[in-house]
MIPATOR-630940 format. One record per atom (N, C-alpha, C): residue number from 1; x, y, z; chain. Coordinates in steps of 0.2 Angstrom, whole numbers. Example, Ala and Ser with C-alpha at 12.3 -4.5 7.8 and 13.67 -1.06 7.14 Angstrom:
2
(fimar 1 (66 -28 39) A);
(fimar 1 (62 -22 39) A);
(fimar 1 (66 -16 39) A);
(fimar 2 (64 -11 35) A);
(fimar 2 (68 -5 36) A);
(fimar 2 (64 0 39) A);
This chain:
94
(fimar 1 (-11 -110 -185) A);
(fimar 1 (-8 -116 -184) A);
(fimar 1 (-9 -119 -177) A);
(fimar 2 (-8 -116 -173) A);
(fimar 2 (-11 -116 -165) A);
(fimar 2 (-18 -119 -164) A);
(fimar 3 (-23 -117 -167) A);
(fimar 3 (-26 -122 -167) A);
(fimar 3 (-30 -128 -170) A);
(fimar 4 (-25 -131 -175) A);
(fimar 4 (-25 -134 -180) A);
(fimar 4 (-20 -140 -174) A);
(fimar 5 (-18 -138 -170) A);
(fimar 5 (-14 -140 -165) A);
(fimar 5 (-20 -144 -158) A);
(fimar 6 (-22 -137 -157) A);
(fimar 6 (-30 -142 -152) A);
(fimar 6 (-32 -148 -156) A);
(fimar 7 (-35 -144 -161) A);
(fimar 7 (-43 -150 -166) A);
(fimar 7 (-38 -155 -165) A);
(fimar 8 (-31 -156 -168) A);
(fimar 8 (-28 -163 -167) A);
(fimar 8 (-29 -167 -161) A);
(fimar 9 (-29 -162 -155) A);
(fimar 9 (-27 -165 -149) A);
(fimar 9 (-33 -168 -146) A);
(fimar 10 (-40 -166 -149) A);
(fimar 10 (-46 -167 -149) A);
(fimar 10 (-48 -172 -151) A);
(fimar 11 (-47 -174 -156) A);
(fimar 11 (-49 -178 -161) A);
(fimar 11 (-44 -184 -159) A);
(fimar 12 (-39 -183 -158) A);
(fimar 12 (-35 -191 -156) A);
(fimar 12 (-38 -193 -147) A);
(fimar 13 (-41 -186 -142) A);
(fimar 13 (-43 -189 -135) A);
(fimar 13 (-50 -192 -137) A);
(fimar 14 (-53 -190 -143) A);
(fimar 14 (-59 -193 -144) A);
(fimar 14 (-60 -200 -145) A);
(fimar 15 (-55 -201 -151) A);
(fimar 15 (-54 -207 -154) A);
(fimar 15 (-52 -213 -148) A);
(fimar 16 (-47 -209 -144) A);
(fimar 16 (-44 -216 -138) A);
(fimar 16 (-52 -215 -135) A);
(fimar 17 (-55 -212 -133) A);
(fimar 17 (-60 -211 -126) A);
(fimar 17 (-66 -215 -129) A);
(fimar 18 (-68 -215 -136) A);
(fimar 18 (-70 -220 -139) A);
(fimar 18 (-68 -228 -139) A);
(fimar 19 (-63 -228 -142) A);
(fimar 19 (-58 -234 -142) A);
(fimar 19 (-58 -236 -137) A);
(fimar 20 (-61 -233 -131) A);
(fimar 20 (-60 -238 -125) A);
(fimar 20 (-65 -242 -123) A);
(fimar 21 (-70 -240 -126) A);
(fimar 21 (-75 -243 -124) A);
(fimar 21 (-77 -252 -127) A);
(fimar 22 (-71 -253 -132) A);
(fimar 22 (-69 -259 -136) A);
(fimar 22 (-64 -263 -132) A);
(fimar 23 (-61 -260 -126) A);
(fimar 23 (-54 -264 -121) A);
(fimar 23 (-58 -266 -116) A);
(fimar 24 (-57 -274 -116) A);
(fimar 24 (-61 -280 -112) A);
(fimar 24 (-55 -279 -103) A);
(fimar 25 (-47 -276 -106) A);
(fimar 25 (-45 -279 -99) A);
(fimar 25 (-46 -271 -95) A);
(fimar 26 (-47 -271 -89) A);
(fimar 26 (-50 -264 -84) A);
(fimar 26 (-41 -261 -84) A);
(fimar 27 (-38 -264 -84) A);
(fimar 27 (-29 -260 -82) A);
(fimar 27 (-31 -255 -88) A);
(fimar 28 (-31 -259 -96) A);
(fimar 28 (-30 -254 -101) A);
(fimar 28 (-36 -249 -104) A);
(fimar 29 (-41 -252 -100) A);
(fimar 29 (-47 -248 -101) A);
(fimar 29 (-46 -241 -97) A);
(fimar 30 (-45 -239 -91) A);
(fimar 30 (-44 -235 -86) A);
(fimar 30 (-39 -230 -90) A);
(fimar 31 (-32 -234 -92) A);
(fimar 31 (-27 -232 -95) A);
(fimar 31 (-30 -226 -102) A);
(fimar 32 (-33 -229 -107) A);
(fimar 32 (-33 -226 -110) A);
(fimar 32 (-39 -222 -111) A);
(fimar 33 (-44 -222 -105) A);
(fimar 33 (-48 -216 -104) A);
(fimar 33 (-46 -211 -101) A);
(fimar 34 (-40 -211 -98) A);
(fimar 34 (-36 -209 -93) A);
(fimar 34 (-32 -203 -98) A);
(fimar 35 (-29 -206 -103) A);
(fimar 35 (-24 -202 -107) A);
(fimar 35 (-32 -198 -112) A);
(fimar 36 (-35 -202 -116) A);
(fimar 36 (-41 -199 -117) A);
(fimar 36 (-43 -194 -117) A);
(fimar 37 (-44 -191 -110) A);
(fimar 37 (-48 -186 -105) A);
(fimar 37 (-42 -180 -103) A);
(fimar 38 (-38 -183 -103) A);
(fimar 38 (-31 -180 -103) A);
(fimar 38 (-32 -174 -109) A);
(fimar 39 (-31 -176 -113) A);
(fimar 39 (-30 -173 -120) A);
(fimar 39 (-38 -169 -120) A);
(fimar 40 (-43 -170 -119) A);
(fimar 40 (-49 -169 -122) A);
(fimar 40 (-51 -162 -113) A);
(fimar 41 (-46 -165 -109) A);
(fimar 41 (-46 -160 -104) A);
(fimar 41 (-42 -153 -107) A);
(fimar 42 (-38 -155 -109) A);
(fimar 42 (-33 -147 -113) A);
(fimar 42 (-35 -144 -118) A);
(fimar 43 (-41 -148 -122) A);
(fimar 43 (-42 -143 -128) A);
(fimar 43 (-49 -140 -126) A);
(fimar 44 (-52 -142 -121) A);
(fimar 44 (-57 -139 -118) A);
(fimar 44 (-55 -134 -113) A);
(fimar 45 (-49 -136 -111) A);
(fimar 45 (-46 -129 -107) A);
(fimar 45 (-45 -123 -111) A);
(fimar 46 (-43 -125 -118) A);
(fimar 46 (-39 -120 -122) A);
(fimar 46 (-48 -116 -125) A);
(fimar 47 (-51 -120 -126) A);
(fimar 47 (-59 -115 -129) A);
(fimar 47 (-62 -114 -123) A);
(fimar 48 (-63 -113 -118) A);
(fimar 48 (-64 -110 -112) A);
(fimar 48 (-70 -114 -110) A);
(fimar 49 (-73 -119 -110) A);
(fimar 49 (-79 -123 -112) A);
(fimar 49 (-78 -125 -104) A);
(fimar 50 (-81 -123 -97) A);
(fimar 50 (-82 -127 -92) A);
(fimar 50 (-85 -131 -91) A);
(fimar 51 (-89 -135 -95) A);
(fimar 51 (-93 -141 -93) A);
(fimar 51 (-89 -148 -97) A);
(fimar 52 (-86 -143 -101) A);
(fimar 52 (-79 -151 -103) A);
(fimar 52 (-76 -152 -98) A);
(fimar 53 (-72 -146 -96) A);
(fimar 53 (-67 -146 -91) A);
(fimar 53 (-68 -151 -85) A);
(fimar 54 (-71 -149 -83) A);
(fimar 54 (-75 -152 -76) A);
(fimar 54 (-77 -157 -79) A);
(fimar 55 (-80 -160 -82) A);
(fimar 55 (-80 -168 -84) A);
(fimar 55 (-76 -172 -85) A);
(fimar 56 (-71 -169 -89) A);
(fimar 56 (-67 -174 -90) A);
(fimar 56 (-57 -174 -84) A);
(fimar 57 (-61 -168 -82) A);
(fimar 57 (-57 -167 -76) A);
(fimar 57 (-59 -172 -71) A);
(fimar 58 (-65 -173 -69) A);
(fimar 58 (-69 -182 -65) A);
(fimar 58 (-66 -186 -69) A);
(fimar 59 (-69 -188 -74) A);
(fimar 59 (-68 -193 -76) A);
(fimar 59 (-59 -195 -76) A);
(fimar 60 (-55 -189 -78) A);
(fimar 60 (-49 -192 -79) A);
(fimar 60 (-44 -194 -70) A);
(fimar 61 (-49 -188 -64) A);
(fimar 61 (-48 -191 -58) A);
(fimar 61 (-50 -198 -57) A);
(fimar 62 (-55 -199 -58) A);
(fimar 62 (-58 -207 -55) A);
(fimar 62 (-55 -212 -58) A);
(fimar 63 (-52 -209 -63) A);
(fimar 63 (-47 -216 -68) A);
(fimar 63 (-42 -217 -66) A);
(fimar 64 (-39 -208 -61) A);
(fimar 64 (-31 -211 -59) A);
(fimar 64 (-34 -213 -52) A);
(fimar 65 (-36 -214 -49) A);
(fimar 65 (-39 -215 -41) A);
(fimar 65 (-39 -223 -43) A);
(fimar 66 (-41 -226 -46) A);
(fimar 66 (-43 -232 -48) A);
(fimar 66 (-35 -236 -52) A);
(fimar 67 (-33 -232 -56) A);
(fimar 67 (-25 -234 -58) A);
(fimar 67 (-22 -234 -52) A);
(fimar 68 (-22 -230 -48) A);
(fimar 68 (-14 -229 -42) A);
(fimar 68 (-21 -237 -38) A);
(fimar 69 (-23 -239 -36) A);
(fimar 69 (-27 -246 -33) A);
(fimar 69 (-23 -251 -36) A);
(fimar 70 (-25 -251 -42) A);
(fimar 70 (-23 -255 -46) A);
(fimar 70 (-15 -256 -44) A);
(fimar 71 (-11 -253 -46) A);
(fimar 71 (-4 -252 -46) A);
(fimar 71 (-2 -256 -38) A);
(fimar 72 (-5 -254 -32) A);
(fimar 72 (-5 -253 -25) A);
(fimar 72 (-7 -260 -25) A);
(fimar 73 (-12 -263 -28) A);
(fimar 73 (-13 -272 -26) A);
(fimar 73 (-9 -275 -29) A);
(fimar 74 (-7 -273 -35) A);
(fimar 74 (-3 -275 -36) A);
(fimar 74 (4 -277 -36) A);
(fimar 75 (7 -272 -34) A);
(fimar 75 (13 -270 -28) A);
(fimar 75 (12 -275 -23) A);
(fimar 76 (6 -278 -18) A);
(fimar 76 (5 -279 -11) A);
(fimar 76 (5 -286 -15) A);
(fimar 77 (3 -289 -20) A);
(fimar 77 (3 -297 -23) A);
(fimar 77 (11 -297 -24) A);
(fimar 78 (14 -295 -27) A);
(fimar 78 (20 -296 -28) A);
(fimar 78 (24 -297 -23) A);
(fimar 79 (24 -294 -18) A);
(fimar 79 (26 -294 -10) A);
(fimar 79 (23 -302 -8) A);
(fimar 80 (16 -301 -10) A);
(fimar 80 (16 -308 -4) A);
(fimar 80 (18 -315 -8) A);
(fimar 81 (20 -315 -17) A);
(fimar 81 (21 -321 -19) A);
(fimar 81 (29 -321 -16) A);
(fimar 82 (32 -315 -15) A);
(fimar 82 (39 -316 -15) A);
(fimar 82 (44 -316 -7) A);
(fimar 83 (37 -316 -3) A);
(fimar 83 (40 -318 3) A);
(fimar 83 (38 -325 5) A);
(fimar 84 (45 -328 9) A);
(fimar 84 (43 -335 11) A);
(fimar 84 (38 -337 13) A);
(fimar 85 (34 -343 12) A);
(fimar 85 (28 -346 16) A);
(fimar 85 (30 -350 19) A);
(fimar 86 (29 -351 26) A);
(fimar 86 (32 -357 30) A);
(fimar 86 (27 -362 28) A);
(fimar 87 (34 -368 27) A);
(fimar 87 (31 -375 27) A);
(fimar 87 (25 -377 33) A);
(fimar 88 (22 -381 30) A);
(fimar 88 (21 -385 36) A);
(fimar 88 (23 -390 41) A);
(fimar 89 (24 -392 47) A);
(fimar 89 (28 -397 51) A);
(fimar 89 (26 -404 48) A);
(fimar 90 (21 -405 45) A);
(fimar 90 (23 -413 43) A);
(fimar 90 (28 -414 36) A);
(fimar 91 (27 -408 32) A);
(fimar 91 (31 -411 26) A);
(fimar 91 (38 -408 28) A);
(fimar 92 (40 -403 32) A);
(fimar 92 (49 -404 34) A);
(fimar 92 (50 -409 38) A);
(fimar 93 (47 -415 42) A);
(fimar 93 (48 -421 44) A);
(fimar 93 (51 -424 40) A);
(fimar 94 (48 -425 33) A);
(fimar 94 (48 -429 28) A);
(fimar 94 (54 -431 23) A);
């Protein structure tokens, strides 16, 4: 039953890690190579396989190293839509 519990795990981080290569926006594409790799890093931890490991161990680093950017610019845009911009001196005259 136990591993009937991998193959699933496997076969679902295939399918996203496949299915991403069909996601045009970069947020959701990162995302779900991210969860992907996640998954396909555990089943490859569970059959002792180190070249999966270490692969998708990069790959799933480079995708959260790139998500936390993401999150952090976006953080810093929403900061500077929300703080006041000084007018300029001709239109408070006005």
């Amino acid at each position: 039953m136990e591993n009937i519990m991998f193959d699933i795990i496997s076969w679902v981080g295939l399918t996203i890690c496949i299915g991403a290569f069909f996601i045009k926006d970069v947020f959701w594409l990162r995302l779900a190579t991210l969860i992907g790799c996640s998954l396909l890093f555990v089943y490859y931890s569970h059959i002792a396989i180190p070249q999966g490991v270490i692969s998708n161990l990069l790959v799933l680093l480079i995708n959260a190293y790139y998500l936390l950017r993401f999150a952090k610019a976006r953080k810093a845009e929403k900061a500077a839509q929300q703080s006041p911009t000084t007018t300029p001196l001709a239109t408070q005259a006005e």
